[in-house]
NUPA-819581 format. One record per atom (N, C-alpha, C): atom name; z, y, x. Coordinates in pm, whole numbers, plus 32768, in hexadecimal, padded with zeros to 4 digits. Example, Ala and Ser with C-alpha at 12.3 -4.5 7.8 and 13.67 -1.06 7.14 Angstrom:
 atom    Z    Y    X
    N 830C 7DC7 8527
   CA 830C 7E3E 84CE
    C 830C 7EB6 8528
    N 82C4 7F1F 8505
   CA 82CA 7F96 8557
    C 8313 8003 850A
***
This chain:
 atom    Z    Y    X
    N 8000 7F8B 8056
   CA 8000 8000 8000
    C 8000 807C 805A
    N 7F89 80EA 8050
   CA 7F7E 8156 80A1
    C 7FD8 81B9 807C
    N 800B 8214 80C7
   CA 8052 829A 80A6
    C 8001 82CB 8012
    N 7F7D 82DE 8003
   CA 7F58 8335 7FBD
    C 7F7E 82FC 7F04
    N 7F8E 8268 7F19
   CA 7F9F 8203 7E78
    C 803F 81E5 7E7B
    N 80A5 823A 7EE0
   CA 8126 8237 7EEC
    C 8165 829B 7EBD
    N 810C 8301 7EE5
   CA 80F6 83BB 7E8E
    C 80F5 8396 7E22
    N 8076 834C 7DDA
   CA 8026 8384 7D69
    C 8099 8320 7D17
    N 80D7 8296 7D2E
   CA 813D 826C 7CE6
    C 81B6 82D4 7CEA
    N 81F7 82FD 7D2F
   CA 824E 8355 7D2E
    C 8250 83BB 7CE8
    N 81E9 8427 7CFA
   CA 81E1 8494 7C6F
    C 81B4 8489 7BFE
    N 8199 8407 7BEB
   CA 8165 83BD 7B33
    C 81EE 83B3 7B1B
    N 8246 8358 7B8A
   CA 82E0 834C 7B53
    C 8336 83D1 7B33
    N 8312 8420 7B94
   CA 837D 8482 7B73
    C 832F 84F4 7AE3
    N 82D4 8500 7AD5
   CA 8282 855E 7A7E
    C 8287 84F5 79ED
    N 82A3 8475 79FF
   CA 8296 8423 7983
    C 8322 8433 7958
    N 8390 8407 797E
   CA 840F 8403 7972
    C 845C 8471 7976
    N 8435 850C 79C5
   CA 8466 858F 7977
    C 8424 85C9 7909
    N 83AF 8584 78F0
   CA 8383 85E9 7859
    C 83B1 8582 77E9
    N 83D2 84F1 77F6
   CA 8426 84A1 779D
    C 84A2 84ED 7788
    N 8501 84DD 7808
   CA 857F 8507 77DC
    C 8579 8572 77AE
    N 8509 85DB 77C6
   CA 8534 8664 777E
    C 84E8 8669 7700
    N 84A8 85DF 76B5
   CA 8490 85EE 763E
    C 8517 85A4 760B
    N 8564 8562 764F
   CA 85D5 8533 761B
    C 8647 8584 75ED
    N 865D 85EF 7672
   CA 86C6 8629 763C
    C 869F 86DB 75E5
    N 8628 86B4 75AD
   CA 85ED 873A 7561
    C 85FF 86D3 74CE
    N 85E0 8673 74DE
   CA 863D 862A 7443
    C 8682 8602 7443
    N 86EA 85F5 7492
   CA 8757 85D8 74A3
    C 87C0 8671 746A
    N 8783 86EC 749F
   CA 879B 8781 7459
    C 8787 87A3 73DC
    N 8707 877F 7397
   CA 86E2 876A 7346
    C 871B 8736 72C2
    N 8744 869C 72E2
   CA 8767 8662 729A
    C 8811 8688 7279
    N 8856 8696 72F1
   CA 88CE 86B7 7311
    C 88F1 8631 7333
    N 88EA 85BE 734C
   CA 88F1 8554 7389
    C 88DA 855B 7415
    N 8912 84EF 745A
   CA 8913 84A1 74DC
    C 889A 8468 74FF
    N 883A 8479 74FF
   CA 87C5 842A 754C
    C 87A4 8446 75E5
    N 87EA 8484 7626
   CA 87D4 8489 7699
    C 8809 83EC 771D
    N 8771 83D3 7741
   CA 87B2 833B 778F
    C 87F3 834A 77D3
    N 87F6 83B7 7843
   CA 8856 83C1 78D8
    C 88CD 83C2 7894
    N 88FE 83F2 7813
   CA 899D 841D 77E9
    C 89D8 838C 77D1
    N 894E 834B 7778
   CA 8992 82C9 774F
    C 89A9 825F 779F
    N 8941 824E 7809
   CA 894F 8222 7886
    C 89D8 8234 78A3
    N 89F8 82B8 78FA
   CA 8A99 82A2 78FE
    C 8AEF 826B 78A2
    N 8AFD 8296 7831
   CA 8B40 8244 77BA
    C 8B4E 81B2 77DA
    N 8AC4 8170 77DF
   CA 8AEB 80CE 7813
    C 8B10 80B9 7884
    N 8AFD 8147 7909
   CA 8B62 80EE 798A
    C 8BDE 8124 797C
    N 8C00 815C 7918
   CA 8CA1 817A 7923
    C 8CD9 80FF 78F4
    N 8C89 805A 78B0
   CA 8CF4 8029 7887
    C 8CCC 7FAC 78E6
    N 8C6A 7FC5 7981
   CA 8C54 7F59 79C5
    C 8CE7 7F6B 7A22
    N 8D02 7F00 7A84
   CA 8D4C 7EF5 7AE9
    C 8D28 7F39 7B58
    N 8CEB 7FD7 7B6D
   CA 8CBB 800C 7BB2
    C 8D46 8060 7BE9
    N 8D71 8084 7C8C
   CA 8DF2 80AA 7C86
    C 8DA0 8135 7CCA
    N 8D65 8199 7C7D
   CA 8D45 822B 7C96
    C 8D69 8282 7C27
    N 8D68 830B 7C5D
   CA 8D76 8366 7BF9
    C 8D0C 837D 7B9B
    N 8D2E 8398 7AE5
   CA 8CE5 83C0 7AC5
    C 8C36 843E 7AF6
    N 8C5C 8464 7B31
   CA 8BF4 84E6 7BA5
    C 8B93 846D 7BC9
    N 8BD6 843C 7C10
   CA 8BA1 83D2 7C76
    C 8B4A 8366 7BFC
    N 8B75 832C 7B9A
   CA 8B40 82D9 7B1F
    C 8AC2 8333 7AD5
    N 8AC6 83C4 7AD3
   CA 8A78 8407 7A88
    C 89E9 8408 7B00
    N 8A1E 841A 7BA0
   CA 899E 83EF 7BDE
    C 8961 8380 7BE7
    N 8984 831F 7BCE
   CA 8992 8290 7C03
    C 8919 82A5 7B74
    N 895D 82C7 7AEF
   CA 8906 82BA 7A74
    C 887D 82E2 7A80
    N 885A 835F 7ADE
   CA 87F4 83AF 7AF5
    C 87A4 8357 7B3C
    N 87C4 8339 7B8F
   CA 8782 82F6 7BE7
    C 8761 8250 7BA1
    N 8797 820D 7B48
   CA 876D 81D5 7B27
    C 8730 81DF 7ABB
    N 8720 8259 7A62
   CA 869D 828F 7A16
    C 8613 827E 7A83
    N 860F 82DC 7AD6
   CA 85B1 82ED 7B0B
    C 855A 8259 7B51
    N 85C1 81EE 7B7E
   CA 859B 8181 7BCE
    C 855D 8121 7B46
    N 85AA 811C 7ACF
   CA 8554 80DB 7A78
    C 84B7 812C 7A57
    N 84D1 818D 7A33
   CA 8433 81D2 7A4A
    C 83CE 81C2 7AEB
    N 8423 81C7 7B2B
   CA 83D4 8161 7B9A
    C 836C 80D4 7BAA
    N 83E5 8097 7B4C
   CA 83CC 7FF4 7B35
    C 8352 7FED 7AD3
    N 8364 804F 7A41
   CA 82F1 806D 7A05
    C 82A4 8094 7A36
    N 828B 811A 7A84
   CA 81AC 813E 7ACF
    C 81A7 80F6 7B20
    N 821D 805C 7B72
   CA 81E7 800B 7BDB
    C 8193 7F9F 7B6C
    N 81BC 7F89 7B39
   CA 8189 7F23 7AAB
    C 810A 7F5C 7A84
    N 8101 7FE0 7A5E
   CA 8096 800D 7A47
    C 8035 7FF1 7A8A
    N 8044 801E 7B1F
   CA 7FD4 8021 7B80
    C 7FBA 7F9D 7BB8
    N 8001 7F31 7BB5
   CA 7FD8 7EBA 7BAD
    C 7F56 7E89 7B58
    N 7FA4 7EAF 7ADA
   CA 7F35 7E9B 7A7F
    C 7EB3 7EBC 7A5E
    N 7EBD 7F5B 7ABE
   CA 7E2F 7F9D 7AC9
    C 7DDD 7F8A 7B33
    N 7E1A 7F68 7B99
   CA 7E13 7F2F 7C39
    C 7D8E 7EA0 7C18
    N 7DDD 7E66 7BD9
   CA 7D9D 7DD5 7BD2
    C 7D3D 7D99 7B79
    N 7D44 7E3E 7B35
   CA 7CDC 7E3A 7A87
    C 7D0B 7DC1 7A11
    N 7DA8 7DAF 7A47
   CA 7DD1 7D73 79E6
    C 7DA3 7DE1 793D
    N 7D9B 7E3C 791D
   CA 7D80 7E8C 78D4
    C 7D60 7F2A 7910
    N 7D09 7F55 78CB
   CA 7CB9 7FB0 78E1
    C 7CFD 802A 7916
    N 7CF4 8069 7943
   CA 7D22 80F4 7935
    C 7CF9 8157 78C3
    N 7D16 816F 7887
   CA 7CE5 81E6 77E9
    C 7D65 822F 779C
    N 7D64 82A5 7758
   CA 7DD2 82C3 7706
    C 7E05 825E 76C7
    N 7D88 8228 7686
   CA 7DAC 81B6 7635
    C 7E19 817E 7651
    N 7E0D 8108 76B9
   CA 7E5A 80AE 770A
    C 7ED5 810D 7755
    N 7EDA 8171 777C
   CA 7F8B 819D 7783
    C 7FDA 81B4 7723
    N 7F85 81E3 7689
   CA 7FCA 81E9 7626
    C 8028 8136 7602
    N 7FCD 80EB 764B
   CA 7FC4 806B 7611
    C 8068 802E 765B
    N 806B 8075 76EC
   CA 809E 804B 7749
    C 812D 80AC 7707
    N 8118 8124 76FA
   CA 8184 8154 76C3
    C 81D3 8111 766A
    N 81A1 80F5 75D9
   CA 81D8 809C 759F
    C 8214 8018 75A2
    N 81D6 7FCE 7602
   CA 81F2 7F6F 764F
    C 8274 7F7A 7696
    N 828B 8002 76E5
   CA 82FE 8006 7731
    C 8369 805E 76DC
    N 8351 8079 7650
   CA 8391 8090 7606
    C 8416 8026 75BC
    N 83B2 7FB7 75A8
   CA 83D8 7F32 7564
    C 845C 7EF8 75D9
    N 842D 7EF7 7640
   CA 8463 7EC3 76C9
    C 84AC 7F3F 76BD
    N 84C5 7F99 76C4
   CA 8580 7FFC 76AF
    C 8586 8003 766C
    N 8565 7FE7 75C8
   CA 85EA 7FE0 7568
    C 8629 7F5C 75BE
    N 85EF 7EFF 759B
   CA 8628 7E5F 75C7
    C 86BE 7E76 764F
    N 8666 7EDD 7697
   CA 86D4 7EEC 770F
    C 8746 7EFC 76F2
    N 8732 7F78 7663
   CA 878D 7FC9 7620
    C 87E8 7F6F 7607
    N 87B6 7F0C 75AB
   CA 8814 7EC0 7564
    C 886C 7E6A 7597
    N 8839 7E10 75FB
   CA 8872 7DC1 7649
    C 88E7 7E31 769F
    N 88B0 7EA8 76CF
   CA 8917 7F0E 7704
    C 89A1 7F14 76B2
    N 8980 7F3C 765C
   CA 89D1 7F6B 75C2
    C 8A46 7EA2 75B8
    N 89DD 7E78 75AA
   CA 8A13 7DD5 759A
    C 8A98 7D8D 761E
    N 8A8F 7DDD 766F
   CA 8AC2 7DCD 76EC
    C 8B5D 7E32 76FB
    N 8B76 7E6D 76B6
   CA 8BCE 7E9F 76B8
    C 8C2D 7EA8 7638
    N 8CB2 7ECF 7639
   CA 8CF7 7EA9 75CE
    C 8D28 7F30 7592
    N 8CEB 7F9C 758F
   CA 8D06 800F 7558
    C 8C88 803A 7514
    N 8C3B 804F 74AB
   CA 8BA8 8062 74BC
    C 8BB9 8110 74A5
    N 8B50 815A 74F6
   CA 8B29 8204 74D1
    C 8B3E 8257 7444
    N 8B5A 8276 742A
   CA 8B7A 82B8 7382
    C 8AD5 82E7 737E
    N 8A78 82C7 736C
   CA 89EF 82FA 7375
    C 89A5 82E2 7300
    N 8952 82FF 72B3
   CA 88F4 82C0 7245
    C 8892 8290 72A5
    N 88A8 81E6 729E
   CA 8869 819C 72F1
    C 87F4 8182 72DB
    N 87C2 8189 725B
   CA 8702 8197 71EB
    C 86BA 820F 7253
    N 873C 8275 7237
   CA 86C7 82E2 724B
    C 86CD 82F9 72E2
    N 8736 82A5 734E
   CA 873C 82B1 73E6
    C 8679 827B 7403
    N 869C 81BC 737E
   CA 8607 816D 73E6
    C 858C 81C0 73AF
    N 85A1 81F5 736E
   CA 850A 8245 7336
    C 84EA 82C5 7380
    N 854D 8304 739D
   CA 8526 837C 7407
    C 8507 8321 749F
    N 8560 82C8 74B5
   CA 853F 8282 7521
    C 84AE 8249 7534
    N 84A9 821B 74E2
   CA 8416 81C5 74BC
    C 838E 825E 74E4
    N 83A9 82B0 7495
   CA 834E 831D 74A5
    C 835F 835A 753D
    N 83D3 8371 7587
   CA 83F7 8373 7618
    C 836A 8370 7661
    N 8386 82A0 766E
   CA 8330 824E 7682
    C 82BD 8289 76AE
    N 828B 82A2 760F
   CA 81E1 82A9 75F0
    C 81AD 82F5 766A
    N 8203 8384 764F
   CA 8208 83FE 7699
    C 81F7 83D3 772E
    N 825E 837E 775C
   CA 826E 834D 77E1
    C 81E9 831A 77FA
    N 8194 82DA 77C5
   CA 812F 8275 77EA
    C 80C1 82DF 77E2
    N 80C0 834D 77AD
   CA 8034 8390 77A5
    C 804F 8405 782B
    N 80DA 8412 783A
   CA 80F4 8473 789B
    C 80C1 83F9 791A
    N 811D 83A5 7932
   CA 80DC 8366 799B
    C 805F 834C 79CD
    N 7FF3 8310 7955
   CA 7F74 8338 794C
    C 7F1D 839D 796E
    N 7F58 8410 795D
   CA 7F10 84AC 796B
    C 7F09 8487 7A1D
    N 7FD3 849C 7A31
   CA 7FE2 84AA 7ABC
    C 7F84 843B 7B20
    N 7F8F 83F2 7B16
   CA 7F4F 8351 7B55
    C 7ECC 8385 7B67
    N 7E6C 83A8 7B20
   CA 7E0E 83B7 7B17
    C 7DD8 843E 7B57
    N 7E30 8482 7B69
   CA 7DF7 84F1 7BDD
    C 7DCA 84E5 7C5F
    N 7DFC 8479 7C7E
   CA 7DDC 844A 7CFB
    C 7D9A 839D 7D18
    N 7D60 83DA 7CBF
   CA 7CB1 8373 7CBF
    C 7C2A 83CD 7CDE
***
């Protein structure tokens, strides 16, 4: 893998995963609800066996926002790499949704894993989440594709 497809994964990740979270926490305002992932993220490592400070749990959360959006445009570009599927709006919308389905699921099993659950309207968390997603996969798309 050259520097230049190490770039072009890198700012799909970061340009896909800040215009998600900041469609997250604009309905998350919106709604007056909790949909923001990095917050809830912490929420579930406050009830792991992690021996850090909250501060320290709220980065740990960030950073593992961002590394799962990693894991998603590496998936992506696999897939476009190898012509497992095409490159087109089409197909990131497709991919969005796709990696939509795959974080609610995360969600739940997250949520399932701990013995306190979020005071959140959990309908309207996977449906903004779900739309996240979409967002994520067409942003990644745009970005990815600049550097073809």
């Amino acid at each position: 893998m050259n520097l230049n497809i190490i770039l072009q994964i890198i700012l799909a990740t970061i340009a896909a995963t800040s215009v998600m979270t900041l469609f997250s926490y604009a309905v998350s305002a919106s709604a007056r609800e909790l949909y923001k992932e990095p917050v809830l993220l912490t929420y579930v490592l406050t009830f792991l066996d992690i021996e850090v400070s909250i501060p320290v749990k709220t980065v740990l959360a960030w950073i593992l926002h961002y590394l799962i959006g990693l894991a998603f445009v590496v998936s992506y570009h696999f897939l476009w790499t190898y012509d497992i599927l095409e490159m087109s709006w089409q197909i990131a919308l497709l991919l969005g949704a796709i990696s939509g389905i795959i974080g609610i699921l995360g969600w739940v099993i997250m949520f399932g894993l701990i013995p306190k659950k979020p005071n959140i309207d959990f309908k309207g968390y996977y449906i903004q989440l779900f739309l996240a997603h979409v967002i994520f996969g067409i942003v990644a798309f745009a970005v990815y594709k600049l550097f073809i």
